[in-house]
C-alpha positions as CSV (number, residue, x, y, z in Angstrom):
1,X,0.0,0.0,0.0
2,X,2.8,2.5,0.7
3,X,5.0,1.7,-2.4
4,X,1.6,2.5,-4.3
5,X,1.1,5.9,-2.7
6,X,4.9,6.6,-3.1
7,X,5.0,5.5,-6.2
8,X,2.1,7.8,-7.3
9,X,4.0,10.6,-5.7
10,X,6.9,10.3,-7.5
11,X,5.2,10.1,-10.7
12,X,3.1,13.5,-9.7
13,X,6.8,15.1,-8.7
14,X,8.4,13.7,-12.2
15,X,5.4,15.7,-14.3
16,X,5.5,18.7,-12.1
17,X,9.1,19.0,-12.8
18,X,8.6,18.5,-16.2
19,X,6.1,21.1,-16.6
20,X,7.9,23.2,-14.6
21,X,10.9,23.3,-17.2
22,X,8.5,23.5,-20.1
23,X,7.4,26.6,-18.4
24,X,10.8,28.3,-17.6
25,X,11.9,27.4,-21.2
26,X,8.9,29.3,-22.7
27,X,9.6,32.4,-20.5
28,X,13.2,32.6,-21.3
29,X,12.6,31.6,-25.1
30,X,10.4,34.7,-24.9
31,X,6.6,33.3,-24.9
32,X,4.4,30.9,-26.6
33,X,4.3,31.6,-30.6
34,X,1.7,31.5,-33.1
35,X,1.3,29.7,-35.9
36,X,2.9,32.2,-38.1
37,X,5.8,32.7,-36.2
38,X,5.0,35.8,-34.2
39,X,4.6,35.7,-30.7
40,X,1.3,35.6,-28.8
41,X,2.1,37.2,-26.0
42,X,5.2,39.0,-24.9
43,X,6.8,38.7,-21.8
44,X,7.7,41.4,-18.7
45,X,10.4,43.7,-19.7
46,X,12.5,41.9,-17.1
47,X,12.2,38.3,-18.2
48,X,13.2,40.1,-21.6
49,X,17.0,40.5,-20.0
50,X,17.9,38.2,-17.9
51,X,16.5,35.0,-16.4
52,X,17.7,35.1,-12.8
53,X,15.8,31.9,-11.0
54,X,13.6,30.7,-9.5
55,X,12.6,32.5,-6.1
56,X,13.5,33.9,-3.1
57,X,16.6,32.2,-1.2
58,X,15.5,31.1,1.8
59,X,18.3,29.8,3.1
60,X,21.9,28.9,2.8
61,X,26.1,28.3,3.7
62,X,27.1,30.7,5.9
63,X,30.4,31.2,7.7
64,X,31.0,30.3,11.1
65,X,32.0,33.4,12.6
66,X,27.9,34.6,11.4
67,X,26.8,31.9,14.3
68,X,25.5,34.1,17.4
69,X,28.0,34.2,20.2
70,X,26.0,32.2,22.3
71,X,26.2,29.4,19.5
72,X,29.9,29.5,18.6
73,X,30.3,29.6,23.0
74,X,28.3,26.5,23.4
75,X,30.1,24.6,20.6
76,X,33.3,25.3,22.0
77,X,32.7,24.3,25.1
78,X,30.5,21.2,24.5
79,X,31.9,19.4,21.4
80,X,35.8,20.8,21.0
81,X,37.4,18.5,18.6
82,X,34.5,17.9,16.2
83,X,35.2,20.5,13.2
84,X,32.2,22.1,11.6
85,X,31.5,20.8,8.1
86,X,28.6,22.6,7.2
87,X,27.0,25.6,8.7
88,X,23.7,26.8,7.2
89,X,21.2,30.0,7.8
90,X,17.9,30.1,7.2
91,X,16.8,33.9,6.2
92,X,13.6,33.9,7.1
93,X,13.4,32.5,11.0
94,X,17.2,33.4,11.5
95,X,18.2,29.8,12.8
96,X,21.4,28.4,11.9
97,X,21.6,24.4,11.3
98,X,25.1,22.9,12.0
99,X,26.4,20.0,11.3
100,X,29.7,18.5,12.5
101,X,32.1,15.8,11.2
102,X,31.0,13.3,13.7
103,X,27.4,13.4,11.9
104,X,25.7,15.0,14.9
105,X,23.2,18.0,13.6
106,X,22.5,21.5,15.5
107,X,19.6,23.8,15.0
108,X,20.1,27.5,17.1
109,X,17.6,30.5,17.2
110,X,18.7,33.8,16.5
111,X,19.9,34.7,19.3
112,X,22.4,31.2,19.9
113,X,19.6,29.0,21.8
114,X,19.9,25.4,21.3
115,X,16.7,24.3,19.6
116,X,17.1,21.0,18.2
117,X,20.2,18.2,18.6
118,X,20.2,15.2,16.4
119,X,22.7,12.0,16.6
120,X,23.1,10.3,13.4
121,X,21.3,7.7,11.9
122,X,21.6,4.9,14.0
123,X,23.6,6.6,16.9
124,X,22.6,8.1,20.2
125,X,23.6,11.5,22.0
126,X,26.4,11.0,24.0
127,X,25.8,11.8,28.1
128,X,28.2,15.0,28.4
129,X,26.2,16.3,25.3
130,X,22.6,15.6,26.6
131,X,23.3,16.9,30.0
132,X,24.0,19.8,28.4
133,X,20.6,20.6,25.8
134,X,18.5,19.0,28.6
135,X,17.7,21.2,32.3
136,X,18.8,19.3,35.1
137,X,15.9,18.3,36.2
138,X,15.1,16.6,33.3
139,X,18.5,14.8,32.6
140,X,18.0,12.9,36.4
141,X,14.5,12.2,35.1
142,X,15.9,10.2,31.5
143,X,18.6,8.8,33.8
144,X,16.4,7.2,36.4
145,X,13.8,6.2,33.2
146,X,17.0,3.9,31.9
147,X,16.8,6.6,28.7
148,X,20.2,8.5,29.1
149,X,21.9,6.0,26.5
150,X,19.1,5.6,24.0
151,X,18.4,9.5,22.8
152,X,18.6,9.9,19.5
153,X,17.3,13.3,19.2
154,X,16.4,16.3,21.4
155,X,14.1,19.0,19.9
156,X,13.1,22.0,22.4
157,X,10.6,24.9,21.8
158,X,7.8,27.4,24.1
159,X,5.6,23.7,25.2
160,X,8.8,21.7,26.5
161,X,11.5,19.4,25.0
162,X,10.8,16.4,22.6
163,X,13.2,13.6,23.2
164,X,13.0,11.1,20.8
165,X,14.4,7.5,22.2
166,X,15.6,4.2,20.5
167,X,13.1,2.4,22.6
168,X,11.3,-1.0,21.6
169,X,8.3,0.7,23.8
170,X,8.7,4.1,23.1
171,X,9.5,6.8,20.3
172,X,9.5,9.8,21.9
173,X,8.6,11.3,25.1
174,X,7.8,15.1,25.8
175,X,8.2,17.0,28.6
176,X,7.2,20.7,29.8
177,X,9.5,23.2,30.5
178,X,9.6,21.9,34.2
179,X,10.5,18.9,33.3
180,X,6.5,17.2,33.7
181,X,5.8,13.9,31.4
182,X,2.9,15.3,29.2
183,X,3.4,13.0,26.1
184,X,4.5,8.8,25.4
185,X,4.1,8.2,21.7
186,X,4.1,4.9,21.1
187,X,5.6,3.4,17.8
């Protein structure tokens, strides 16, 4: 049932590509002619010139010294060794993802707050590095659950952290911001 429904979707992406290129091409080619040649419509002025792409960048490389000093602070502190291989801004929100050569992934807000830490496939957060994206609090709590080894992933925003686990029983549990159980899903 899922290779159908994927499969479907593929095909749907393959044709919207494919009409989007037949698009472009008529807009750079300068519009649809008519049967005599002449064109039927003429394009913008602008399209005219120069074909410059496709939208708005939303996000992209950036250099490490652009990380927020809070950021560049925390990386130092907590994962000195592990060089930075690709370091990435997003315009729009102003959050920085950051990945290192040890696989493990980084989101930060603006203003240097860690907002999301990921192991890589496969792996789980190591304990030095979860004490430190998790309060206190709620660090004793995943030790005393038996979950300090198994975290995969740690994703925090204004309702509480999201821990996801490599659990047999468990996918991910949430938390509030004081460190109350609110969520178990459940694979």
């Amino acid at each position: 049932m899922k290779t159908k429904h994927l499969s479907r979707s593929i095909v749907a992406l393959v044709l919207t590509f494919i009409f989007a290129g037949f698009c472009a091409v008529q807009t750079i080619q300068g519009g649809e002619k008519s049967d005599n040649g002449n064109h039927k419509y003429a394009p913008p002025a602008a399209a005219q010139e120069e074909f410059t792409g496709v939208g708005p960048v939303v996000s992209g490389s950036v250099d490490y010294a652009a990380l927020p000093s809070k950021a560049r602070k925390f990386l130092e502190k907590h994962c000195d060794g592990h060089a930075v291989v690709k370091c990435e801004k997003e315009f729009t929100s102003g959050e920085f993802g950051i990945q290192l050569a040890d696989g493990i992934e980084f989101e930060f807000d603006a203003k240097g707050n860690v907002i999301e830490t990921e192991a890589p496939d496969g792996y789980s957060l190591s304990s030095p590095l979860l004490k430190a994206v998790v309060p206190g609090k709620l660090y004793q709590l995943l030790i005393h659950n038996g979950f300090e080894q198994s975290v995969e992933a740690v994703h925090r925003d204004r309702s509480g952290y999201r821990i996801d686990v490599s659990d047999p029983v468990f996918k991910a549990v949430a938390f509030d911001p004081s460190g109350v159980l609110t969520l178990v899903v459940n694979d």
